[in-house]
C-alpha positions, 0 to 999 in steps of 0.5 A, spaced: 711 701 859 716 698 864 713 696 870 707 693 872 705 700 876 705 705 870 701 699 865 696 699 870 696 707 870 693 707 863 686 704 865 680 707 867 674 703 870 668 703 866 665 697 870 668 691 874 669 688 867 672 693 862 676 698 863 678 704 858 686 707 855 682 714 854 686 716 847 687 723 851 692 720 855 697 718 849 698 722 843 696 719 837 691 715 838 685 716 834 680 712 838 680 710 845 682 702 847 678 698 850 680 692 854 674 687 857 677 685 864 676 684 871 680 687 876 684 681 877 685 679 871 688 685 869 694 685 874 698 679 870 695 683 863 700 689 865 706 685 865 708 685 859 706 689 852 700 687 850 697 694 853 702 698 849 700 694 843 692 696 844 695 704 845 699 702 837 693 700 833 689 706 836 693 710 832 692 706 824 689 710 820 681 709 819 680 705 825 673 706 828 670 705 834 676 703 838 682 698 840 678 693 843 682 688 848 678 681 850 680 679 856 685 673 853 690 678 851 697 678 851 703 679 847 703 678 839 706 681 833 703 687 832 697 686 834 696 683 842 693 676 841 686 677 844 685 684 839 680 686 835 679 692 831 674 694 825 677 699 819 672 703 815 672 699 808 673 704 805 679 709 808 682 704 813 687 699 812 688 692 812 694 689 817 697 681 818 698 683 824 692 684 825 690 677 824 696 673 825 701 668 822 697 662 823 692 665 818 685 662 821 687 658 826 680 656 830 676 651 833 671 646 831 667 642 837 665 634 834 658 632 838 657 624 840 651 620 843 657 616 846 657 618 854 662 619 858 661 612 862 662 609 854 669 612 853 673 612 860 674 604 859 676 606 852 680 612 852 687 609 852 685 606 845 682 611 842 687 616 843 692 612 840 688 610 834 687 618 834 694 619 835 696 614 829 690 617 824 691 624 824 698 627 824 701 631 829 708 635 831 712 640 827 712 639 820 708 634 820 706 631 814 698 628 812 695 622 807 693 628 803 698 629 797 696 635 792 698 637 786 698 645 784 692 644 780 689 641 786 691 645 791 689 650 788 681 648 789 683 647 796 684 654 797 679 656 793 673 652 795 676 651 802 671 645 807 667 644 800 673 641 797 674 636 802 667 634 802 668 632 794 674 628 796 668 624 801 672 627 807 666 630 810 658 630 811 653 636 807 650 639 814 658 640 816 658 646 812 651 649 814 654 648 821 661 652 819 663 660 819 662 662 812 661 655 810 668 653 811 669 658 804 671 664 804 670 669 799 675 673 794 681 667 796 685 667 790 690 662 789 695 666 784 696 672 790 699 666 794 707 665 793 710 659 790 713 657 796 707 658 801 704 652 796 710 648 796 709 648 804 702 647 804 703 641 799 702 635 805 700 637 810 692 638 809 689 634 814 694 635 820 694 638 826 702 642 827 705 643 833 704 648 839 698 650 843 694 646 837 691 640 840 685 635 838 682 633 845 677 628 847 672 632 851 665 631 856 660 635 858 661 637 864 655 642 867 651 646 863 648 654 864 643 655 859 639 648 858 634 652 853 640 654 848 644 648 850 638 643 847 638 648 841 646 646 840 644 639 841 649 638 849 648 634 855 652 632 862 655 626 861 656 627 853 663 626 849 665 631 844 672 632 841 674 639 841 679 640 834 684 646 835 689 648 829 690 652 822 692 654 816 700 650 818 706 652 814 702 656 808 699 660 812 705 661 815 708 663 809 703 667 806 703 672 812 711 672 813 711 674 805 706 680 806 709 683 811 715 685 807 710 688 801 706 691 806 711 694 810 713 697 803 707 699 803 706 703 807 711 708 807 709 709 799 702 710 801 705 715 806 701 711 813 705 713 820 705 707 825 708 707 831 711 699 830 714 696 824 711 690 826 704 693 824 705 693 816 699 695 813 695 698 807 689 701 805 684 696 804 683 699 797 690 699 795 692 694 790 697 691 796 691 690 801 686 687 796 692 682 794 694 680 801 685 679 804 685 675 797 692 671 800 690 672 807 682 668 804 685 662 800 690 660 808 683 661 811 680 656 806 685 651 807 685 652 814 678 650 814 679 644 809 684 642 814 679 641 820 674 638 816 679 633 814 681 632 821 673 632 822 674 626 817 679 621 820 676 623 828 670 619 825 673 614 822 677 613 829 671 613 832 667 608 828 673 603 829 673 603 837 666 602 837 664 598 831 658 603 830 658 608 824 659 615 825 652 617 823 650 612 830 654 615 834 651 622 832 658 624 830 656 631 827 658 638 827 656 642 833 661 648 829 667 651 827 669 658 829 676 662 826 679 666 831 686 669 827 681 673 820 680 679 818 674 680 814 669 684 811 664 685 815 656 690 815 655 693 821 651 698 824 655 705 825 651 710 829 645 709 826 647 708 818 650 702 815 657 702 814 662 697 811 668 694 815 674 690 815 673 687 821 681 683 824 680 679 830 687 676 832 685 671 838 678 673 837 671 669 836 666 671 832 660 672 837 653 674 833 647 674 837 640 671 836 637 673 830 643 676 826 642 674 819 649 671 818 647 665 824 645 659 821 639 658 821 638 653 826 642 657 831 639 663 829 634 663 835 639 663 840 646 666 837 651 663 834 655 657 838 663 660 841 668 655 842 672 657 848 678 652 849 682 652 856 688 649 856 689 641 857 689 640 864 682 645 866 676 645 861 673 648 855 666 652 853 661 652 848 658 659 849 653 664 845 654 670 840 651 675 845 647 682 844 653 686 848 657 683 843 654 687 836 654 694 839 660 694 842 666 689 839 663 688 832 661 682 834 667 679 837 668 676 843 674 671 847 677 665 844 682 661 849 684 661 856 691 667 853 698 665 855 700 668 862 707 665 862 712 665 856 713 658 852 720 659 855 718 661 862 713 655 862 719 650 860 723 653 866 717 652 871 716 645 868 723 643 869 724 636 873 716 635 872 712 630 868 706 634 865 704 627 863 704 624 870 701 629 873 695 630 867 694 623 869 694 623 875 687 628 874 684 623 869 687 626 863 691 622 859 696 625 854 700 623 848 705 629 845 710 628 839 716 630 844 716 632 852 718 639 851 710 640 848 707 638 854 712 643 857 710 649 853 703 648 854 702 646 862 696 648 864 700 653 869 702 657 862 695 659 862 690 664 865 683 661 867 678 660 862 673 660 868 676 667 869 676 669 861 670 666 860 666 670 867 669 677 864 666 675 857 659 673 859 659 679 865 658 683 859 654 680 855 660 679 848 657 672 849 654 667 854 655 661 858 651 655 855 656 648 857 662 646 860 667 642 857 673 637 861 678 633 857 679 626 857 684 625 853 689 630 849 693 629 843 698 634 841 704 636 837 
């Protein structure tokens, strides 16, 4: 696929917001693709090989239903960013591609009973503090230094670690996806060189497109689920967005090797090498999901110590205890996991390894896995945007279990390449022109500020209309930022 005609030629309108890649047109694939979209939206999802991604992982062994596409899709390895694809348990595999290589990066939304008019006059001060208090960059380091013993408990035992070191509240797990501890992690599957990078850096938030974003709420679409989740105009949060940093990282990086190994000695066929892979029954697969579930536990530490020092930055701004200021966790959400998962499968029940690359979990009301204060109206979805257009807090819809295993967006999707982005902000000042917005910004380097333009973004308006149109989650508030720290 090379031109934009051909890509677009691939797609048939099922309805205004989805579109289906019919697996007759493409030999090999053994489902079709599926890509939530409106037609507008589609023209810049046709310029690069994120629908050619959606065409590969149809073809892996075991798939089910179909390659799903949300609309923030854009190219990844292996898997598009904005992917999500469910294997039978027992006769599918497991890819890292499918999940990433920053292993359970994701979202966590901080509430206040701060209002927007308590913090403006304040917020230059409280950004520095914040900056100072939590970590930010490429290898950036933490307060948290951690033995192999310790470190160890960390992978294990994820945001249940941090809260018996002090950093944290109890409800903070009640209100966490798997209660911030995935099971099945096993540190000695995690190789010597993935602990060595995630030694220091707990408690940091890295570089790229991870941010920690002071936010107020800005207009709210659903008031009765938006009084369930504790949301009002004028209300401060703080939006926190990063994963599971160079250990992560590293454990993707050596499972790769071993799965690409794997896969030709289990005889699987696949069209990229980036989609290294094996049966999720296979020693390889079990041995990279009990990997791939310590980098998760970390990742959700990692946001709870965040959580920790994002309170205390707080309470000396404002001299008030966190717990006053009505500092608790709204929720935290993955979005680069793969995960075993019960469904429903044409009437019967049915075990899935479910893998959402740039994807959120999206349970609807009453689904037994929602916690139980937000059973009533659905799990709560965290929607970022990049730093300059705004956020969203929506609602784990019913579309979202019959038709995306329960998944659903995760961010505004890249449009232009970092490199391109730098080219386009040549000569620019993207702090000056923040500012100019009421947006103030602090960034360990300029090039940052470059590479995360709001330009390189697609509309999270957009994004977020085409997932509430289909009913994968609904629209409950609108966030804008305030202030914006990144790496």
């Amino acid at each position: 696929m090379s031109e934009n005609e051909s890509a677009s030629g691939w797609l048939e309108p099922l309805t205004p917001y989805k579109w289906r890649i019919p697996k007759e047109k493409h030999p090999g694939m053994r489902v079709d693709g599926v890509v939530y979209a409106s037609a507008e939206m589609v023209k810049d999802i046709c310029r690069d090989q994120a629908l050619q991604q959606v065409v590969n992982v149809a073809q892996l062994p075991g798939i089910i239903g179909a390659a799903l596409a949300m609309p923030d899709i854009h190219w990844g390895y292996g898997f598009p960013i904005g992917g999500v694809a469910a294997f039978d348990a027992e006769t599918g595999i497991v890819s890292p591609g499918g999940v990433g290589y920053d292993i359970n990066c994701g979202v966590r939304l901080v509430l206040s009973h701060l209002e927007d008019k308590d913090v403006r006059p304040r917020i230059s001060e409280l950004l520095h503090l914040l900056y100072r208090n939590v970590p930010a960059g490429v290898g950036s380091e933490g307060r948290i230094r951690l033995k192999n013993p310790e470190l160890k408990k960390v992978l294990e035992n994820g945001s249940a670690w941090a809260l018996q070191q002090g950093y944290g509240w109890p409800g903070d797990l009640e209100r966490t996806e798997d209660q911030g501890r995935m099971r099945g992690a096993d540190s000695g599957a995690i190789s010597s060189r993935a602990l060595e990078r995630g030694a220091n850096q707990l408690g940091t938030l890295g570089s790229g497109n991870h941010f920690l974003e002071v936010q107020v709420v800005e207009e709210v679409y659903d008031a009765h689920i938006a009084a369930v989740f504790g949301l009002v105009v004028g209300q401060v949060a703080v939006m926190i967005h990063c994963g599971s940093r160079g250990l992560g990282y590293q454990v993707c990086d050596d499972f790769l090797l071993i799965l690409r190994k794997a896969a030709q000695t289990y005889g699987i066929d696949i069209p990229d090498r980036q989609l290294a892979c094996a049966p999720v029954q296979s020693t390889e697969g079990k041995e990279y999901l009990r990997a791939m579930a310590g980098a998760a536990n970390y990742a959700w530490a990692n946001r709870q110590c965040i959580t920790h020092w994002v309170r205390e930055s707080f309470e000396q701004v404002f001299r008030q205890p966190a717990e006053r200021l009505g500092m608790h966790l709204l929720y935290d959400v993955a979005h680069n996991i793969a995960k075993g998962e019960h469904i429903t499968w044409q009437g019967k029940p049915k075990e899935v390894c479910v893998h959402r690359k740039g994807a959120t979990r999206a349970f609807p009301a009453g689904h037994p896995e929602v916690t139980a204060q937000y059973r009533p109206v659905g799990q709560p979805v965290l929607i970022p945007g990049s730093m300059g257009t705004a956020s969203y807090v929506c609602a784990g819809g019913e579309q979202a279990l019959t038709e995306s295993f329960g998944s659903t967006a995760h961010g505004a999707g890249r449009v232009l390449s970092r490199q391109a982005a730098m080219r386009q902000a040549r000569g620019r000042s993207i702090a000056e022109e923040l500012s100019a917005q009421g947006i103030q910004v602090l960034a360990r380097g300029r090039g940052t500020l470059a590479e995360e333009s709001p330009e390189a973004y697609k509309s999270v308006d957009a994004v977020v209309e085409a997932v509430h149109q289909t009913g994968l989650s609904k629209k409950v508030a609108r966030l804008r930022p305030l202030g914006v720290i990144k790496g």
